[in-house]
N, C-alpha and C positions, 0 to 999 in steps of 0.2 A: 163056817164063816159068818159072822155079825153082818158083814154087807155084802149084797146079793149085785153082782156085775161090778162094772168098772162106772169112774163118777160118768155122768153122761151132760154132754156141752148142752147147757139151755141157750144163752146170747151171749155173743162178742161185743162188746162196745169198745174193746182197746180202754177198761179203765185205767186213770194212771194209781188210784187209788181207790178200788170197788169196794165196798163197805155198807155196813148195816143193814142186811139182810133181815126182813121180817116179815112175817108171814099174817096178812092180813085172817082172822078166824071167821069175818063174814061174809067177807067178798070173795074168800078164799083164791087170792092172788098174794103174789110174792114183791117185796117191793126193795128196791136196794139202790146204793150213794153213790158216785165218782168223785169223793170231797173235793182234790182241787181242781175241777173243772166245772164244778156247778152243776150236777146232772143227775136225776132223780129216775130212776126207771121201774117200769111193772110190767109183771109176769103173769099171764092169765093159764094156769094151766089144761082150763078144759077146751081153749080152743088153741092152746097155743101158740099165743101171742104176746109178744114181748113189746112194747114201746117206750121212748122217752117221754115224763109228764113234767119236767122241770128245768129249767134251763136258769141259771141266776148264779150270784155268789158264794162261793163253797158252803155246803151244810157239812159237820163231820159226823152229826149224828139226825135221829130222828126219831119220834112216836107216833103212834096212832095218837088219836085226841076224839077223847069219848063223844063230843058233838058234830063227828065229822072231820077228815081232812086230817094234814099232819102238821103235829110242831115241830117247828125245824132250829136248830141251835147250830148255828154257825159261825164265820169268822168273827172276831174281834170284840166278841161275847154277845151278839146278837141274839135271838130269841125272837124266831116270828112264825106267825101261824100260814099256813095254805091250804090251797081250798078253793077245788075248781080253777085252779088256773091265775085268783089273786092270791097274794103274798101281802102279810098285813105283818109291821113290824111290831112284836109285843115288849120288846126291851131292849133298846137302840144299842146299847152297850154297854159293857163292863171296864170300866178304864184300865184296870190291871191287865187285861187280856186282849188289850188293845193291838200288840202285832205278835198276836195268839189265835187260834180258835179250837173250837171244840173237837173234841176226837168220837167220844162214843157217847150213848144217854143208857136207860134205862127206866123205864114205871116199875114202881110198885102196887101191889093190890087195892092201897088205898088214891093213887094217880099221883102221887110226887111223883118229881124225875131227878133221879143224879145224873149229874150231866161234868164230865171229865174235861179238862183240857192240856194242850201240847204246852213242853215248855218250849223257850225261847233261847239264845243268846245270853238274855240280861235275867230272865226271870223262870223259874221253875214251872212243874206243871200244876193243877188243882183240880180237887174234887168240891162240884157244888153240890147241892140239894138243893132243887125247885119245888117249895112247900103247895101245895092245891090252895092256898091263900093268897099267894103269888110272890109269897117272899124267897128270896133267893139268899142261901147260906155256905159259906167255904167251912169244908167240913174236913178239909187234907190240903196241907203242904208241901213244897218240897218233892212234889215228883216229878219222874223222869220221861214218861210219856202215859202219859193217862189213857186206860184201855178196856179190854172188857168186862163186861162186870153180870154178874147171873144170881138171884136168890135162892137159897135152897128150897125144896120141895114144900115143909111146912114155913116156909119165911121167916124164918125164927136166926138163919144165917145169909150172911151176905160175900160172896167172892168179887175180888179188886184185882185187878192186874194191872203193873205197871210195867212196860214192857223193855225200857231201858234198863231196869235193874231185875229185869229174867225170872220175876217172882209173880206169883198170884198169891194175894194176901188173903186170910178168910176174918171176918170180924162178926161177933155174935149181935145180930140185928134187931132193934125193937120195932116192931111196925107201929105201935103205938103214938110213937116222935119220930118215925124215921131216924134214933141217931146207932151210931154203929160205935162199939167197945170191941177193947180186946181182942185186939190184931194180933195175929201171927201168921207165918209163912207156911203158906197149902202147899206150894211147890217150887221150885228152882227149879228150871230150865234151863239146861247147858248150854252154852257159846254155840258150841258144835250142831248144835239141833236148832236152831234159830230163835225169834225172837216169839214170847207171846204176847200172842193178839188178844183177837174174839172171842169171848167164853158162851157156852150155852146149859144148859141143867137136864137131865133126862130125869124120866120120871122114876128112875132108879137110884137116883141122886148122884149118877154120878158125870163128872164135870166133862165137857169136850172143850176144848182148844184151839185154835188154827196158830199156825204155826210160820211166821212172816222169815221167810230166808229157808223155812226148814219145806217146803212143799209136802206139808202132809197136817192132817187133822189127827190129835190125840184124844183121848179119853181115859180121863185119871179115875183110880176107884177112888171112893171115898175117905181114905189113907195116904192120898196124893201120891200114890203110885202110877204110873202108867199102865193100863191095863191092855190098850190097844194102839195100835197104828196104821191107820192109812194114809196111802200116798197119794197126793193131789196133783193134776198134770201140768203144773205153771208153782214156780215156788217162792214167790211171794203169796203163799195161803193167807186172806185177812181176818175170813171172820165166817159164822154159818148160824142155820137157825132152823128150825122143824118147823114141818109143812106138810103140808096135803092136809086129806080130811081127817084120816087116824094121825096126826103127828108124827109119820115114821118113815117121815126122806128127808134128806139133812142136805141143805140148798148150802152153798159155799162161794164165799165171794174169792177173787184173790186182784193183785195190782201187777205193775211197769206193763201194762197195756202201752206205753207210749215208747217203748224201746225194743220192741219182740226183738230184734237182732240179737239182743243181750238174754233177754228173759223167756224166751220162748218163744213158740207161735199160737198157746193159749192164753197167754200172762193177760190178765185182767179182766177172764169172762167169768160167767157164772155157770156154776155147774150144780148138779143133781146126784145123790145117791140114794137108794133104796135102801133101809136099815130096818132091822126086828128089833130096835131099841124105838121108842114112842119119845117125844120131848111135850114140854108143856105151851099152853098159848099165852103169847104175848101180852101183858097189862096194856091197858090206856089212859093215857095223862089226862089228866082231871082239873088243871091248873084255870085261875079265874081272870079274867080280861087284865088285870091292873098286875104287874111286876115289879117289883123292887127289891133291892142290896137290903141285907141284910147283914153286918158285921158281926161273927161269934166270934 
């Protein structure tokens, strides 16, 4: 067996939507979202300690930020830093994404952040890139729920997932400019097996998954095949990430924390698995005080 026990409950907080699972590499704690409740949480696992550090208006996603503290990219295209407990706004908004907000982010090696969002009623979903100069660029239209996104091992490719149309898209990546060419389709995920979320990258290259409706986390080989499957105890699965000191326990978010009658009675906690597969460490955004649009 690839994973050693069954996943094991770290904290309950009833998320209604647990998300962004990352694994701090210095502090070596684990920190993760409740997007629509405002609610920012961390995991210390040498004393085992879990607490809320954030309480404010939804973040869907989040970075470490290489001078400390996190950027937080939240509703209605907001972008602001935190830090110690204040919240400084770095980019009041995005008018397009005004009754929108962000879903997931991502750093690169060089600290940009792609930063995705939901669509709407009126307006579809997008992919930006937040340049480390602080310009802000729409680099995808037209999607359906903006999701997780993971670079390959030498960065040279980049994975997209949009999770209304059941696809993880791969695009050959320049780290050079951050721009991404030459999309095609990694994967289709069946109706039947739910929707995809969260991606992650192991250091084997090959992709993991969570699996929102489907309760369980995949693992595609690098042929976008499924290689594995585990099952996860609450089945809104959102999203997972590597952790600990060797990189090789795979932290798992999952949601309807706010409805267990329906979804369970672990729906929206976080859990832990032990894995002989290792993942890599998360980049840190590198972005410079001043923000602004940038139209391509």
């Amino acid at each position: 067996m690839t994973l050693i026990g069954k996943p094991e409950l770290i904290a309950d907080y009833g998320c209604d939507i647990g998300e962004n699972p990352l694994w701090h590499p210095h502090e070596e704690r684990l920190y993760w979202t409740d997007i629509p409740t405002g609610r920012i949480f961390r995991y210390d696992p040498a004393i085992k300690k879990h607490e809320q550090i954030y309480s404010g208006r939804p973040v869907g996603g989040f970075t470490f930020a290489h001078d400390g503290g996190l950027l937080l990219f939240m509703d209605r295209g907001t972008i602001a830093s935190w830090r110690d407990g204040i919240l400084v706004e770095r980019f009041p908004e995005i008018p397009e994404e005004h009754e929108s907000r962000f879903n997931d982010v991502i750093a690169d090696p060089t600290g940009r952040v792609f930063c995705g969002t939901m669509s709407t009623t009126d307006t579809m979903g997008r992919l930006y890139r937040l340049d480390v100069d602080g310009s802000l660029h729409n680099v995808l239209d037209g999607i359906g729920c903006s999701n997780g996104m993971a670079f390959t091992v030498d960065c040279q490719g980049f994975y997209y997932t949009d999770s209304f149309a059941h696809e993880i898209y791969f695009f050959d990546y320049d780290l050079s400019d951050g721009s991404i060419r030459n999309k095609r389709t990694f994967a289709t995920i069946p109706e039947e097996m739910g929707l995809p979320d969260g991606i992650t990258i192991d250091t084997e290259g090959h992709l993991w998954s969570a699996l929102w409706d489907g309760g369980c986390i995949v693992r595609f080989a690098p042929d976008g095949n499924i290689a594995e499957t585990f099952k996860i105890p609450a089945p809104k699965t959102t999203s997972l990430t590597f952790g600990g000191q060797a990189f090789d326990e795979l932290y798992v978010t999952t949601a309807g924390g706010g409805d267990k009658t329906l979804e369970g009675p672990l729906a929206g906690a976080l859990f832990r698995l032990a894995t002989r597969h290792t993942g890599l460490a998360e980049r840190f955004s590198r972005v410079e005080n001043n923000i602004h649009i940038h139209q391509v």
